[in-house]
Structure formats: C-alpha cells, structure tokens
Steps between C-alpha positions, in 0.01 A plus 500: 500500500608660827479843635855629645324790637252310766583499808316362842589536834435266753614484875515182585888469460562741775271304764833349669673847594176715510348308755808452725614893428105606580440314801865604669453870422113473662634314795810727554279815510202340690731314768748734603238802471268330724786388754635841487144658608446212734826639667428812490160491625672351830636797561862355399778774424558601114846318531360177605158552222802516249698169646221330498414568145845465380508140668213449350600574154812298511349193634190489281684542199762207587200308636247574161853421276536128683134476521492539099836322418340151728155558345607529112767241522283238619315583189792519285593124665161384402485627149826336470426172607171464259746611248717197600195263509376620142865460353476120674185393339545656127865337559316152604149530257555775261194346306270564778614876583441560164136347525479699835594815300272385211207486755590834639483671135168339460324621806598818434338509212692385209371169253711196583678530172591816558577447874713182383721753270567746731561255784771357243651779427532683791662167633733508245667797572507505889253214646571610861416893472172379293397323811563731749365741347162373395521195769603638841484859429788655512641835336816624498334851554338356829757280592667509872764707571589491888796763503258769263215474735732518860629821339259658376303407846802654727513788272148583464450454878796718573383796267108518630642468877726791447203722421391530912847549574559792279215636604574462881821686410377754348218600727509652820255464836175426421510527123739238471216218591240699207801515280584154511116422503473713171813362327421104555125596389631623160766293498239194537279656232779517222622162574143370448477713171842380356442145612196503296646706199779235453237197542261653257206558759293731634733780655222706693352181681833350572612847658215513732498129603901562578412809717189359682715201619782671589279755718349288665846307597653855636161558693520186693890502574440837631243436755691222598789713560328721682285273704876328619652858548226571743504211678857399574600879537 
C-alpha cells in the first residue's frame, strides 16, 4: 500500500538553472562592484565610475549568456550523440543491451533473476530510456538545456551587477563608495544564503564563503586602482 500523503524533496533537479542563475548573480555583483571601486579609487569622476560599471554590466551578461549557451550545448551535443550510439547498438544486438542492463541490475544489488525481470521489462516498454537512464546517466531533470542556462546566466548577472550601480546613484561624495561597499556586502551575503536555501545546504557557511571571496576581490581591484591612479596621474 502507498502513502499519498509522503512527500520528499530533493534538489537535484534544479542543479542546471541554480548553478548557472547562482554563479551569474555572484559574478555580476563581485565584477562590476570591484571594477567600479577600482575606478573610483583612481580618482575617476562619478560619471565615468558609472560608465564603466554600466559597460561592465552589459558585456558580462552577453559574455556569461554565450559563455553558458557554448558550454551547455556541447554537453547537450554529447548527451545526444551517446543517445545515438545506444539506439545503434540495442538496434544492432538488442540481446546484449539487455544482458548489459541485466548486469547493471545485478551490481546494484538485485539477484540475477530478479535483475533479468526487470531488465525485461523495463525493455519492453521503452529499451532506450532504460539505458540511458541506468547506463549513461542521464535524467531528464538534469538534462542540458543551453537556452535555460544563457538566460538565466545574462539575467542573474544583470540583476547582482545592478546592485553597485544603484547604489552609486543613490549616494553622494564619499558615502557613495561605503554605500556601494555596504550594498554588494549584503547583497553577496543573501545570494550565498538563497543559493544554499534552494540547493538544500548549509545557508550560514555558504553566506560567509560568498562574502569572504567577494571581499577580498573588491580589496585587490581597489588597490590596483589606486596604485594606477597615482601613478599615471
């Protein structure tokens, strides 16, 4: 008998967009924060602290979108092609996939008899999703999707680089360098905390790792900015 009323949740279905959508956002905030205090710590005007993290916005998100799009596809192409090769050989040998997926049942602990059954009937029904599921790998939760993760790369990006900027608008003289400072600190700790949330992990551990990386990128940009800003003005 079977309980409706269980329920599970698991995360590994949203691995594909999670880690495209976690890794653009963290960029976004980290990289065009840190260029926009290594500007500023040249001594550069506010106008040209806000081109230069505008520029940067726009082309890291069109650069992490094709970056993703190449990246995933050549997955997608390769997850295709075993596909192809596994449709060729139960096409060719259908007697030895099914010994193949016999052997697989086995290992994993099932009696050959019992192995030999399920092999059978699973191959019945749809031979081909039998084998690339419990063959090669693949899930339809995890599978490649180049357009999803290009978007949600560009998008993500986009939305944690227009933190700095906001905050460069919105501050005035010195206090818009501790404002921005302030905002991408947060903004770094929350996007460690949600990124964690959504994967199931430790929220606290992933916020601080998040904030202690992206610190230390900000601190180096902006002695580098300022070591150039002394020495070619």
């Amino acid at each position: 008998m079977v309980r409706s009323g269980h329920k599970e949740r698991h995360y590994g279905g949203r691995s594909g967009w999670l880690r495209a959508a976690v890794l653009g956002a963290d960029d976004g905030l980290v990289s065009t924060a840190s260029l926009m205090l290594g500007v500023a710590a040249s001594s550069a005007s506010r106008t040209a602290v806000l081109t230069a993290g505008l520029a940067g916005l726009v082309a890291g998100a069109t650069s992490m979108a094709a970056g993703e799009f190449v990246s995933v596809s050549s997955q997608k192409d390769a997850e295709l092609e075993d596909l192809s090769v596994e449709a060729a050989e139960l096409a060719t040998d259908p007697d030895a996939e099914l010994d193949e997926l016999t052997g697989i049942y086995v290992r994993r602990g099932l009696s050959p008899r019992l192995a030999r059954e399920v092999a059978v009937e699973f191959s019945r029904t749809d031979p081909l999703a039998a084998h690339a599921r419990d063959e090669l790998g693949h899930s339809p939760d995890n599978a490649a999707r180049p357009v999803q993760a290009a978007g949600a790369s560009a998008l993500s990006f986009a939305a944690g680089a227009a933190l700095p900027l906001v905050a460069m608008l919105a501050g005035s003289g010195t206090a818009r360098v501790v404002l921005l400072i302030a905002v991408t600190e947060v903004g770094l700790g929350l996007l460690g905390a949600v990124g964690a949330a959504l994967g199931g992990a430790n929220r606290v551990r992933a916020a601080v790792r998040v904030v202690l990386g992206g610190s230390v990128a900000m601190a180096v940009t902006a002695a580098v900015g300022a070591l150039v800003g002394t020495t070619v003005g």
